[in-house]
N, C-alpha and C positions, 0 to 999 in steps of 0.2 A: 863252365858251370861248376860250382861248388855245393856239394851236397855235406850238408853239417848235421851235427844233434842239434835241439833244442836246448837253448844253455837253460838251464835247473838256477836255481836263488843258489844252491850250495858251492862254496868258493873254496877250494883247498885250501891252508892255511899258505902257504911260498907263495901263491895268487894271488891272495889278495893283496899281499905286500908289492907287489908288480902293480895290482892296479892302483894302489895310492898311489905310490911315487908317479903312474900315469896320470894322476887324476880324472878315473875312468869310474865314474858314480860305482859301488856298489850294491845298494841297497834299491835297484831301479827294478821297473816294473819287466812284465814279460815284453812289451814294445822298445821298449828302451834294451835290451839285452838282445831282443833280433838286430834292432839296428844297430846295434854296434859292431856283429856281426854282418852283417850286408854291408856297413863302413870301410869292414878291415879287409871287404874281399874287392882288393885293388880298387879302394874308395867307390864302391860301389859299383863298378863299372864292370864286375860279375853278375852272373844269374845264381841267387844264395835258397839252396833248397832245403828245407827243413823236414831230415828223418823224425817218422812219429813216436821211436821207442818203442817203450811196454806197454803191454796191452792196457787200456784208461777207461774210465766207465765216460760215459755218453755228455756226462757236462763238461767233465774235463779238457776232453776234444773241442770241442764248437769254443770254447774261451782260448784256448791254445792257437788256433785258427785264429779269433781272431785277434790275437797279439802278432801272429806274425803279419799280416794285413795292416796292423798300426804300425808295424816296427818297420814296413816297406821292404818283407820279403818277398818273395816271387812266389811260395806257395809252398807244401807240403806233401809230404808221401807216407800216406794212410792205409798204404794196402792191410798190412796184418792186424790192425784196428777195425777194419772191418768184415777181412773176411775168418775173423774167431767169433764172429756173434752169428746166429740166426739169421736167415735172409731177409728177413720183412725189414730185422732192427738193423743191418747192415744197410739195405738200401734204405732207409730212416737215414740215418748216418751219411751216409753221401748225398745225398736230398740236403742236408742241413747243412752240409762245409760245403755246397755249390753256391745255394744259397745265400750264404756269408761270403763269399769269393765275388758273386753277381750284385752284393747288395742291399738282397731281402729283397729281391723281383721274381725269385723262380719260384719259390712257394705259394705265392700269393696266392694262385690258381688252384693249388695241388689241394686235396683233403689226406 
């Protein structure tokens, strides 16, 4: 298993020059940036787990989530994102990246 950061658009300048001559898109979206990641970890054939960083306000999270979900990561680790908020909006918050992980089937029910 490989637990990584979530690669950011920001590219050091040495970087980028590496990934031209790779021809490894730059300008790609947050799916495209996991999976590249989940590529380079023994072509895939890791488990690529994406730390959540700095603490993020509430929309940030759920679209982060689900780029690594498009980008065919294996999931995320959100502890400190959620337990720096309030309990209602923390468990709010894991309600919603389960949610996104299952689908959109486990809320359906929930108020």
């Amino acid at each position: 298993m490989v637990k990584v950061k979530l690669p950011s658009e920001h590219i050091e300048p040495d970087d980028r020059k590496v990934l031209e001559r790779a021809d490894i898109p730059i300008n790609s979206s947050m799916a495209d940036r996991v999976g590249h990641v989940v590529q380079s970890c023994c072509d895939g054939r890791r488990i690529a787990i994406f730390l959540g960083g700095d603490a993020k306000d509430d929309k940030t999270i759920p679209k982060e989530v689900r780029g690594i979900g498009r980008g065919s990561g294996f999931g995320s680790i959100r502890c400190r994102n959620a337990v720096q908020r309030p309990k209602e909006q923390a468990i709010r918050l894991l309600h919603q990246i389960v949610d996104i992980h299952a689908g959109g089937k486990v809320l359906a029910g929930v108020s």
